[in-house]
N, C-alpha and C positions, 0 to 999 in steps of 0.2 A: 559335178561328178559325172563322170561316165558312163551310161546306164547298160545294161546288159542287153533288154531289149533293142537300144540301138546298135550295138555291138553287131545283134543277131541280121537283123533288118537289112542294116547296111552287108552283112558280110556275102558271101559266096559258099553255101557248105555241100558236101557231096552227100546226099541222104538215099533212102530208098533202098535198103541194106534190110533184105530178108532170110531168115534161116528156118521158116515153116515151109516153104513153099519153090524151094527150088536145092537141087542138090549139089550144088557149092557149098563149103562151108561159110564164106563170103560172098555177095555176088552184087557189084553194085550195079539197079541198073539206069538204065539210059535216059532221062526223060526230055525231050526237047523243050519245053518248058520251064526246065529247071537249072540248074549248075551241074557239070560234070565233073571228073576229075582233072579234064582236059582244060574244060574255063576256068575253073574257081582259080582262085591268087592265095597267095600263102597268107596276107593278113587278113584275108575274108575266113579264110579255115579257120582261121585261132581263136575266134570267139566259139564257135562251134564247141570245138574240142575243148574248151576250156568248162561251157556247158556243160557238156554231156557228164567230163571226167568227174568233177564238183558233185551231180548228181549221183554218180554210179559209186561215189566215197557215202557220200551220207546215206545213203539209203542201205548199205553197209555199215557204216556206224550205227544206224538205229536197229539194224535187227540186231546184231550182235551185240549190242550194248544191252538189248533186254535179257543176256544169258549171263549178265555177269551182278546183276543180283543188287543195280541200284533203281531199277524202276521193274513193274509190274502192270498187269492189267485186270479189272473187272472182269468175274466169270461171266465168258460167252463172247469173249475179245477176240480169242482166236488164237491162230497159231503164234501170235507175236507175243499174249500174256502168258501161254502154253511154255514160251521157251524160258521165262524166270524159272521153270524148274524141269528146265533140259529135258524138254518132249519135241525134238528138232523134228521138222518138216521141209519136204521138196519145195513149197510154196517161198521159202526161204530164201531160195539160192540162185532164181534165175532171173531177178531186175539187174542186180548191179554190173551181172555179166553182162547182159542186152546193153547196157547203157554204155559201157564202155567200150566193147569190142563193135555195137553197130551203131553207137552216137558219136564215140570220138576215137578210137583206134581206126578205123577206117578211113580216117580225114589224117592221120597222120604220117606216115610214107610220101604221102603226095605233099604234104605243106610241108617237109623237111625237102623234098628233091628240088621243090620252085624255089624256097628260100635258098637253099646252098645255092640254085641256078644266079640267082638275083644278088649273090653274096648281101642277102640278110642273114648275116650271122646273129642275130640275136634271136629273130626268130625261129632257126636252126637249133638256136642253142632253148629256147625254150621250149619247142617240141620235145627233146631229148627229156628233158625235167620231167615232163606229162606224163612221158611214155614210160617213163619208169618208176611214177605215180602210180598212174594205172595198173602196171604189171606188177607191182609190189602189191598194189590191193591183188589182184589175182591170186598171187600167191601167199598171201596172207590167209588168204578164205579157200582157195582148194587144195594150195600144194604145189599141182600140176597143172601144164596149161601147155598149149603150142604156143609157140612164141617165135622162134625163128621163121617160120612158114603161115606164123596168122595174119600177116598185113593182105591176103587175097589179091597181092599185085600179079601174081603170076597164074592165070589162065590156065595153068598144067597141074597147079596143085588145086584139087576139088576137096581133100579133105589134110590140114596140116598137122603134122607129126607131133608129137608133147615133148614138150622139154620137160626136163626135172628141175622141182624146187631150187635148187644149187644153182642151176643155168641160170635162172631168172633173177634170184637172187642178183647174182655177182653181177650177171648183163645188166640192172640196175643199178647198181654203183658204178658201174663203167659206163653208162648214160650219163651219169652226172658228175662224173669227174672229165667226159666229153665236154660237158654243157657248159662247166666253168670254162674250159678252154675258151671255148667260140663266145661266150660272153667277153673277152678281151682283142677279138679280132676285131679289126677297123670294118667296120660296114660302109658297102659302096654309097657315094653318095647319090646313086640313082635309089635306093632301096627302102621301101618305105620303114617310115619310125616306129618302132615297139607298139607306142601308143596309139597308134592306129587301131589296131586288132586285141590289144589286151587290154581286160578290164578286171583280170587277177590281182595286180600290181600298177595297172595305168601306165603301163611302158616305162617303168621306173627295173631300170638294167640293177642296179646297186642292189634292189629288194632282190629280182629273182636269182640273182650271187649269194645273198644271205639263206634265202630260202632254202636252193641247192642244198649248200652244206650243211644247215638244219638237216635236211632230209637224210642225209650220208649220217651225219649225229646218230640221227632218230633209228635209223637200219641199221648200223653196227651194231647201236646198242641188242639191238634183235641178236646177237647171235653169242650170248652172255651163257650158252651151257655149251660153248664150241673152248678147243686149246687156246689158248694163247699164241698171239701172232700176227701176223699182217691179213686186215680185210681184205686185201688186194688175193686171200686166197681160201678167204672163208672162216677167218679164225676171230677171235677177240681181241679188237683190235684197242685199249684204251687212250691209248697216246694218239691214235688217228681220231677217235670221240672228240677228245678235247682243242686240237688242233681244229675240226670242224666248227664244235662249237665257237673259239675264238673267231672263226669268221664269219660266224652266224649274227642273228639277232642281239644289242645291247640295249638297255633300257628303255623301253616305249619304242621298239619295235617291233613291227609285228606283220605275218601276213594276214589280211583281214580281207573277207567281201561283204561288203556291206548289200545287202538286199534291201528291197524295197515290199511296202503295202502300195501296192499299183494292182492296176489289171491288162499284162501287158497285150495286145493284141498279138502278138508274136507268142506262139504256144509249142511246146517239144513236139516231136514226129513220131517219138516209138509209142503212140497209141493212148496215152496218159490226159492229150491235149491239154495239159494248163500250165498257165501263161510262165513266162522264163524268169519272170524279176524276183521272186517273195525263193523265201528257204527252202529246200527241198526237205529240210526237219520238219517244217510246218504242213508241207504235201504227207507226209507217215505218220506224222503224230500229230502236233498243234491244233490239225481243222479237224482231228477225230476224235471221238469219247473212248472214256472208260481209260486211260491210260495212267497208275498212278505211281506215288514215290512209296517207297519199302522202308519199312524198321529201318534196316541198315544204313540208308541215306540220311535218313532223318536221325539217328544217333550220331552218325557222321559229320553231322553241319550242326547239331545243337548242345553236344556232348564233346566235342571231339578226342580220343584217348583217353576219356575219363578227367579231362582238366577243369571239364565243367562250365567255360566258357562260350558262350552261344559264338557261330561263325558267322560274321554282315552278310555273309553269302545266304543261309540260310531264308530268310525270306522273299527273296530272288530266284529260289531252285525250286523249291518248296511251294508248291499251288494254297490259295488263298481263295475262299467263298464271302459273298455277302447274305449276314446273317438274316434267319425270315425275319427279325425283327431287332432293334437295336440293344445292345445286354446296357444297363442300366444300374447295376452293382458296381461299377470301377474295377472289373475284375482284368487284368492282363494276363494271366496264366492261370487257368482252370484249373484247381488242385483234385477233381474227379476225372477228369479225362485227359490232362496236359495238354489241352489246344490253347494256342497264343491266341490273344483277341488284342484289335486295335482299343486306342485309350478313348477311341470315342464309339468302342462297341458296335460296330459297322462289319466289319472284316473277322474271321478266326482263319486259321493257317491249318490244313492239313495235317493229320497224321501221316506214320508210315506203316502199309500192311507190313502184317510181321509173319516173314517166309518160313521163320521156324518153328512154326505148326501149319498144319497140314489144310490150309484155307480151300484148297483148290475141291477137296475130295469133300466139304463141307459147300460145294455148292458157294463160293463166296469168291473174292468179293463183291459184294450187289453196287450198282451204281446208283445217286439220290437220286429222286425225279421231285418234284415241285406239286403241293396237291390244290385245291382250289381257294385255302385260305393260305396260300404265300409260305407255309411252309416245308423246308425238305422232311423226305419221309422213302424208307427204302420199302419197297413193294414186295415185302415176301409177307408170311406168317411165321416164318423160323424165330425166334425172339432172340439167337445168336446171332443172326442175320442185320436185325435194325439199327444194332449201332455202327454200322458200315456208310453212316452218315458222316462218321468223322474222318472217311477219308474222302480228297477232295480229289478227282479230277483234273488233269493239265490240260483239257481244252480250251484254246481261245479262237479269237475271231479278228478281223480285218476291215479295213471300210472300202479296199479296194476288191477284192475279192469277193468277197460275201457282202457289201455292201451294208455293212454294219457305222454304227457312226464313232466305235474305237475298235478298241483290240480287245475289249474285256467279251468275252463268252455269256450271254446272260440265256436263262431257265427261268421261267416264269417271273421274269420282270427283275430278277436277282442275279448279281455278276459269280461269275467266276475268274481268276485273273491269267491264267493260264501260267508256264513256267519259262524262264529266261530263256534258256535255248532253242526252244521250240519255237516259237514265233512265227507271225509272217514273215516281222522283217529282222527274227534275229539273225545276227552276223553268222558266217559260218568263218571257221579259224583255221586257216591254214598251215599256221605256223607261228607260234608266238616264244615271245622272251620266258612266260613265264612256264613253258615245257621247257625249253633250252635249258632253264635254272634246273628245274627238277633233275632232270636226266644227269647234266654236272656233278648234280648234288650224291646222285646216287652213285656214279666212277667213283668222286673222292670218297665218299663215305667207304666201299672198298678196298680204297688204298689208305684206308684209316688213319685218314686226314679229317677228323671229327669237327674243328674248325671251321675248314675250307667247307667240308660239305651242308654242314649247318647253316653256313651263310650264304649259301647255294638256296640253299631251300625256304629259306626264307625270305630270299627275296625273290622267289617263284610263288609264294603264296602272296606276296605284298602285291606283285605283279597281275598275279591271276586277278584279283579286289578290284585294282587299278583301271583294266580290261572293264571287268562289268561296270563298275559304275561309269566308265565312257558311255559305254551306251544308256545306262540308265538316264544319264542326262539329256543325252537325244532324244531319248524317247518322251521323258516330260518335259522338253523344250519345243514337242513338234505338238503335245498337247498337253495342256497344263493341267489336267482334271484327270490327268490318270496318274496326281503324284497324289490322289486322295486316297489311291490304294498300294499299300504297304510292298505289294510285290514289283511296283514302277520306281517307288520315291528312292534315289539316293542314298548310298548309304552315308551314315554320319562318319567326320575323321573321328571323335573320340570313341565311337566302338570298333571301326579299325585299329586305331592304336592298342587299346584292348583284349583284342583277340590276336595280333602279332605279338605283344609285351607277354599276354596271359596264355593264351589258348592255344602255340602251336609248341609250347616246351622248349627248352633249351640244347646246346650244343650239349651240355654234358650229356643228359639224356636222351638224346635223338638215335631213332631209329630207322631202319631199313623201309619196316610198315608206315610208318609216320612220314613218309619221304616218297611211296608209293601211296599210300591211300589220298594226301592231298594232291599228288598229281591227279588220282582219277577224280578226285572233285572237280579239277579245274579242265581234265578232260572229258566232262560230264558229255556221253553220245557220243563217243568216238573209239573205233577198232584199238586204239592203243591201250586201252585199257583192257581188253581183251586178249592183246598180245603181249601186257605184261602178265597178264595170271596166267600166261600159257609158261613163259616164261620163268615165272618163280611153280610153273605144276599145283596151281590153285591155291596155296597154302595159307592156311586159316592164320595163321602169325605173321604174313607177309603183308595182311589187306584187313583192315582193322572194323569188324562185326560182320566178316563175310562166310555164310555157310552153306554148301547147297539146304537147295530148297527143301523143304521137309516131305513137299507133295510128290517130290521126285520117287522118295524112297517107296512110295505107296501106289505109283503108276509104271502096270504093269509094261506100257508100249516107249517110256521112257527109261525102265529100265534096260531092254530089248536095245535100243540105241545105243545106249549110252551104258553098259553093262559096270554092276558096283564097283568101284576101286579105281574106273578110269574118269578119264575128263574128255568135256566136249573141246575138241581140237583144231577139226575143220569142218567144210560143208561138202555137202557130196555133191558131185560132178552135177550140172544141168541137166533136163532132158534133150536140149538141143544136141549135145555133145555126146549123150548114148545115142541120140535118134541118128544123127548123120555125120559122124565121128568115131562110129563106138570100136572100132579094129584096132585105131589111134588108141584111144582111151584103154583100151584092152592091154595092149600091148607095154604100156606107159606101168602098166602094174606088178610086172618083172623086177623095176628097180625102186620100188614103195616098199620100204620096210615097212612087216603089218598088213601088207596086201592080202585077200584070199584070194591067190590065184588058182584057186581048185575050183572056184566059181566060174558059172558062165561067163558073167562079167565082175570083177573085182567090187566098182563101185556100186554094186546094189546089195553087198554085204550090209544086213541090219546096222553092224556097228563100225561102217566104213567112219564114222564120225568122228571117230574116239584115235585115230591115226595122226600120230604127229605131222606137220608139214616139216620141209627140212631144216629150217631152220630152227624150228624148236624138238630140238633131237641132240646126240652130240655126235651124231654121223657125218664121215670128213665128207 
């Protein structure tokens, strides 16, 4: 397989893209030493950019996934455990930007003009894909953005004008309704092959076709409080959903990047230094403490609906400690505390803090520390405080990175197992069969087609299973002693069967919630789930045990953000973009429904937050 770091190595990328220190809003510069825009080649760029974009999504799905109420963090975590109860911070909102507009939007103007030069049209056509990857995140998380005038190719624009939500929008769909085109153009046979420079798809043309219209799927769907009508103009488009979807992913396909436990010697540029191969989940969370799962997840995967069937996912999402000592009773489910224990009393599984009381204002939750007879113990005197041992932590570790000899996390000589998606080297998912199901599932359930959409949905949940356990097997195929812990081993088929036959309910009773909340299972850490609760306006009957947080109602600078009755919506502008943009940015707030343009500057409004972006509006 094709590893990323060589992707990088080998490639040619344009870096050196500063906006502290020079007053261009782009400014790439010169180094004789390095690649320009001038040398680099179109398939040296695509690793690059392929990089960067990858990073600048996740690092965006992990902050924003901790506001929607399935993970949390130990108090003193910071702004990231602050925002399970919508206490938003600037701290927030300016990686994903930097990562994309100065790691990989910068490399892309130049690697679409060489490629059309060279008619690689595939290349051409999957730049388009990226760029409207990336600008969709943009606009997912601010709203506004420059866009027409942010590629910095032109020396006369020092600071580029904002387009509106709508613009970016639809220029994204019209990027990838571009991209299919030039994915069928004959490419010269002087031009080099896909597979050169892509390690998204391995130059596999067929994937980044299916992917595309996933993606077209994935964005219409975004626009579910607009009229009825052709996406082609902003409107609800179902019959173009489903048309996408049929050309999207079928069973056991998927877009997947599979990362690596390495330590690659090839490391990012924008200041982070480490290495390119392992997850960029595992760079925010995995390699950090204090990060844990909520009530709500944990009713969600052991409860599901009230059907009472545990979910095989469950001890895979779900962090797992080794006990200070082995339990010796035959006990597998603690009827004092509900913690799951291994049959051989080694392992128990985390609880979920529970957001609806008020933990945070109570000093809580405390993370275990380890005392010097081996066992855990929380360091307070609070006596509310000490049983904050039954929640476990999602830290883990690497043997490439940290030079650990697995992946388990150990404190004082005792493991922790860390959680599936966080990993070094868990996959990041760029597009899989089993959202394609969900998404289906939810058009027809609409067109109250309860059938069709039941069996959508269920074989989006069969799907999702499917997924993890692929990797589960790799992972104890690469080492066999970490199927000794509950959170590595395989799931069995007859409790799959089990919780498909039992646990996810039937056509007759299938609902809307039921059909969104296992999507957000299976999109556990990703903005989609973020942008469906924007989309249904948060509601407690749409997302099954989801309530704000209880600590929100009791802090004062959270409610100042995020004032009662509204919802967090988007992120406010960077400081990069006030500091040396801000006339642009000013001006952009004339057509922001919600703006307070009686302010100096619009975006330093307390509750600039709580502002729909355009798409989640029903503004034409």
């Amino acid at each position: 397989m094709k590893t990323i770091n060589k992707i990088l190595l080998c490639g040619l990328a344009v870096m050196g893209v500063t906006l502290s220190s020079c007053s261009n809003w782009l400014d790439v510069n010169v180094d004789p030493e390095n690649p320009t825009a001038e040398t680099s080649t179109y398939d040296g760029l695509l690793g690059n950019v392929e990089f960067y974009t990858n990073s600048a999504h996740q690092f965006a799905d992990w902050r924003t996934g901790q506001t929607t109420g399935d993970w949390t963090g130990c108090s003193g975590r910071g702004n990231y455990a602050n925002s399970s109860f919508w206490l938003p911070a600037n701290a927030w909102v300016t990686t994903s930007y930097q990562w994309w507009f100065v790691g990989a939007y910068v490399n892309i103007p130049q690697l679409i003009e060489k490629a059309e030069a060279a008619e690689a049209w595939h290349y051409a056509a999957v730049a388009r894909v990226i760029k409207a990857y990336g600008f969709m995140l943009m606009t997912d998380l601010y709203g506004e953005m420059p866009y027409e005038e942010a590629a910095g190719t032109d020396p006369s624009i020092t600071a580029p004008k904002y387009a509106t939500g709508k613009t970016i929008f639809l220029g994204c769909l019209n990027d990838i309704d571009d991209a299919l085109k030039l994915f069928d153009k004959e490419q010269s046979t002087a031009a080099a092959s896909l597979a050169v420079g892509d390690w998204w798809m391995n130059g596999d043309v067929g994937m980044w076709k299916k992917f595309a219209n996933f993606l077209k799927a994935r964005w219409i769907l975004k626009l579910s409080k607009k009229q009825a009508g052709s996406y082609l103009d902003g409107k609800y488009d179902e019959d173009a959903i489903l048309a996408a979807l049929n050309a999207s992913f079928g069973e056991g396909e998927n877009s997947v990047i599979h990362h690596l436990d390495g330590n690659s010697t090839t490391h990012d540029h924008l200041g982070w230094d480490e290495p390119v191969d392992y997850s960029p989940l595992y760079s925010v969370c995995g390699m950090n403490w204090g990060y844990l799962a909520t009530k709500m997840l944990y009713d969600n995967l052991t409860n599901f609906d009230g059907l009472g069937v545990e979910d095989p996912r469950a001890d895979h999402m779900l962090p797992w400690r080794e006990a200070t000592s082995p339990r010796t009773d035959g006990i597998t489910l603690d009827p004092v505390t509900g913690t799951k224990w291994t049959e051989n009393g080694v392992w128990y599984r985390g609880l979920g803090v529970d957001l609806s009381q008020p933990i945070f204002s109570q000093n809580g939750p405390l993370r275990s520390y380890k005392d010097n007879d081996g066992a855990w113990y929380i360091d307070t005197q609070t006596e509310a405080r000490k049983g904050d041992t039954l929640y476990v932590e999602m830290t883990s570790s690497s043997k490439g990175y940290d030079g650990n000899k697995d992946l388990l996390f150990r404190r004082g000589g005792k493991a922790i197992s860390g959680s599936f998606y966080t990993r070094v080297s868990s996959p990041t998912y760029l597009g899989t069969y089993a959202e394609a199901c969900f998404i289906k599932a939810e058009v027809l359930f609409k067109k109250h087609d309860q059938t069709g959409a039941f069996n959508a949905y269920k074989e989006g949940v069969k799907a999702s299973i499917a997924l993890m356990n692929e990797q589960l097997k790799l992972w104890v195929a690469e080492d066999i002693t970490l199927n000794d812990c509950p959170s590595f081993k395989p799931m069995d088929q007859a409790d799959i069967d089990n919780y498909i036959n039992n646990g996810i309910g039937t056509a007759a009773d299938l609902t809307l919630a039921r059909i969104l909340t296992q999507k957000r299972l299976h999109l556990m850490h990703s903005i989609e789930v973020w942008n469906d609760m924007r989309r249904y306006d948060f509601s407690e009957d749409m997302f099954l045990n989801w309530h704000i947080a209880a600590d929100y109602y009791v802090n004062t600078s959270a409610l100042k953000a995020i004032p009662e009755g509204k919802h967090l919506r988007r992120w406010r502008q960077c400081s990069h973009e006030l500091n040396y943009n801000s006339e642009n940015l000013k001006a952009i707030g004339l057509e922001v429904p919600g703006a307070d343009t009686t302010l100096d500057q619009w975006n330093n409004a307390d509750d600039v937050w709580t502002i729909p972006v355009w798409w989640d509006s029903d503004q034409g």
